[in-house]
N, C-alpha and C positions, 0 to 999 in steps of 0.2 A: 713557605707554609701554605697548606691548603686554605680558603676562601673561606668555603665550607664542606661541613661533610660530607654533600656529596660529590665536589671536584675530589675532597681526600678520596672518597670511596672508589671514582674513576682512577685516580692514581696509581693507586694500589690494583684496581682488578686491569690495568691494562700490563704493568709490570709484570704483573705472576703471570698472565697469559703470558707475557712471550718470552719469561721465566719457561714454563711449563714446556711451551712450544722449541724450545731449543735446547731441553734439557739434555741431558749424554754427550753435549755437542761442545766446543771449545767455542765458547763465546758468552762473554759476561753481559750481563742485562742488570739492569739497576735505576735506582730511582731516588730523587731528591737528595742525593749525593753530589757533594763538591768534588766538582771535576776543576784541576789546576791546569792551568794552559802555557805559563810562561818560570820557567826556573828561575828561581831568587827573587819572584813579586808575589808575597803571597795573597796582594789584593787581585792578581789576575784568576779569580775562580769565578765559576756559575756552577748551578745546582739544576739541573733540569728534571723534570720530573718525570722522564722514562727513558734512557737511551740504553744503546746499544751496541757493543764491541765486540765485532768479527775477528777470528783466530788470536784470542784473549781468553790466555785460563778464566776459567769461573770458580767463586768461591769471592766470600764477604771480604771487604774491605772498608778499609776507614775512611780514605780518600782514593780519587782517582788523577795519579800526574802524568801526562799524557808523555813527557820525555822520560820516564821510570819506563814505563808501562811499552813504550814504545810502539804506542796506538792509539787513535784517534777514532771519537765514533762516528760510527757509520749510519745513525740514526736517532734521530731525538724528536720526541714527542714532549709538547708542554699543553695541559688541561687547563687551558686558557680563562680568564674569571673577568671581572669588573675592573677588580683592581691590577691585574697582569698583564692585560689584552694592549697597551703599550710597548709594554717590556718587551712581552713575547714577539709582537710584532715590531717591534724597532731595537732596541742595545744588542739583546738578547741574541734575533734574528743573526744580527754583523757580528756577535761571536763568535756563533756556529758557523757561518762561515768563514771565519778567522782561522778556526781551528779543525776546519776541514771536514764537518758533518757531513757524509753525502746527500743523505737527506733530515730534509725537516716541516713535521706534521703537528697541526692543531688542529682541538677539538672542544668545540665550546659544550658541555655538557646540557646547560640553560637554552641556547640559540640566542641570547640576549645582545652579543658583543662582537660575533664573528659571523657573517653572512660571507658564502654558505659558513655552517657551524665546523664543519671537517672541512681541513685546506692540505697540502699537500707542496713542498718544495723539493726539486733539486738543483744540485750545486752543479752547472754548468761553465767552466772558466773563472769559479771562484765567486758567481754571481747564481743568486737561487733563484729558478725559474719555476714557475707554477707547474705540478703534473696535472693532466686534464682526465677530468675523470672518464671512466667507460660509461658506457650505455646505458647503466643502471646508476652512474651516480656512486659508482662504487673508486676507490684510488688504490692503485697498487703499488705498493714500497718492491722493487726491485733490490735492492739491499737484504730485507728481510725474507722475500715471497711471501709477502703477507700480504692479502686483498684487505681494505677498512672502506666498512662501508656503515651509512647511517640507519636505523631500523626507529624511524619515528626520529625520538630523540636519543635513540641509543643508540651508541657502538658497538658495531659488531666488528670480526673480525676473521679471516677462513686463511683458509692454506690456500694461496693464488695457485698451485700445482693441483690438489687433490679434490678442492674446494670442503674440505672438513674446517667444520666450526673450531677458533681458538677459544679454550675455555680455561680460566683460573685451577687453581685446586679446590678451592671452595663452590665453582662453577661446578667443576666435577661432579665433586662428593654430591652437591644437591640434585645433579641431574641422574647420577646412581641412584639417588633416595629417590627421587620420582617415578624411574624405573621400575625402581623393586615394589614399590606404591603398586603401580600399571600393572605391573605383575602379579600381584598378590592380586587386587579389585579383579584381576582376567580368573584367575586361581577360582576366586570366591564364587563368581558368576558362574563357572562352569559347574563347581560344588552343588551352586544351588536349581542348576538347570538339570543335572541327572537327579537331583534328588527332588526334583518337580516331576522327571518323566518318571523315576522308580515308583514313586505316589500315584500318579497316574496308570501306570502297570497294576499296583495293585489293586488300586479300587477296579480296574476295568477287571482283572483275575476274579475280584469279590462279585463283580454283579455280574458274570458267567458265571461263577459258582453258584450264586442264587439262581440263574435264570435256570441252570437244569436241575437242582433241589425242587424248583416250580415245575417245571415238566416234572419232574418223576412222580411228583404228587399228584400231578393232573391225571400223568397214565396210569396211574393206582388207582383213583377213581373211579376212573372209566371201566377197569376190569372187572372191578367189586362192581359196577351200577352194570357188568354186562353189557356193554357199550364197546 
């Protein structure tokens, strides 16, 4: 179980991101699901809170048994807390490498309990060795192609190929509504800038209309004074 709401909320938006990011694609992503590791013990489970399994139909499941399934993941993220930041980093850890994770990545959402906050393993001869990050401080999951990098205190996340941002469905949808926002405020601004210059055309129309209504009456004048 989540901490708090908002390790749940990181749980959830790192899932659907790479829900989202893999979608059409044969490979199941999933999150705080008991994954079984050893046939006929059913106390050999962990629940991680995002992994992910390469050329593995997708679609819901109840559980995940890795000798059913006949795959193992190839990635797992756990949104590390007060209370986990043991776990995560000691039983936990010798699990996932028990049961053949390629890689394994934490993210302290706080920065409270993980220095740095995002960490980064892979599974070298059965033993996980730190990935080091690039130049920016950013870690890239070769499993995934996915670049995770920190922005302050948050998790970002890009296509290490294309470098587009991974974004939820909910990411989406808000980053559509902000768009259509920008577009519309663009829409409005431009409304109210011809309809500034049309105003301005016609007052400038109106005082040339008056200024030769002025003159005409001037030259009338002048003719009547014989001038």
């Amino acid at each position: 179980m989540a901490e708090t709401d908002l390790h749940f909320d990181w749980m959830v938006t790192i899932t659907q991101r790479l829900k989202r990011f893999f979608a059409g694609r044969r490979v199941y992503v999933s999150g705080n699901l008991l994954i079984y590791y050893q046939e006929g013990d059913p106390t050999k489970s962990v629940a991680p809170d995002t992994f992910v399994v390469k050329n593995c139909k997708p679609g819901r499941r109840r559980i995940f048994q890795i000798w059913k399934e006949r795959r193992h993941p190839n990635f797992i993220l756990e949104t590390t807390s007060k209370s986990t930041r043991r776990e995560d980093s000691g039983k936990k850890k010798q699990i996932y490498a028990h049961i053949e994770a390629a890689e394994y990545f934490l993210y302290d959402p706080l920065g409270e309990w993980l220095k740095p906050p995002l960490q980064g393993y892979r599974l070298v001869h059965g033993v996980y060795e730190p990935i080091q990050p690039d130049s920016q401080a950013g870690i890239v999951s070769q499993e995934l192609g996915v670049r995770f990098v920190l922005e302050g205190s948050e998790l970002a996340m890009f296509d290490a190929h294309t470098g587009e941002r991974l974004l939820s469905q909910e990411e989406w949808a808000n980053h559509q509504t902000q768009q259509f926002e920008e577009t519309k405020r663009q829409a409005e601004e431009t409304v109210r800038q011809l309809q500034q210059e049309k105003a301005a055309r016609k007052a400038l129309e109106d005082e040339l209309a008056r200024l030769r209504e002025q003159a005409k009456k001037t030259n009338g004048h002048k003719r009547r004074d014989g001038k």
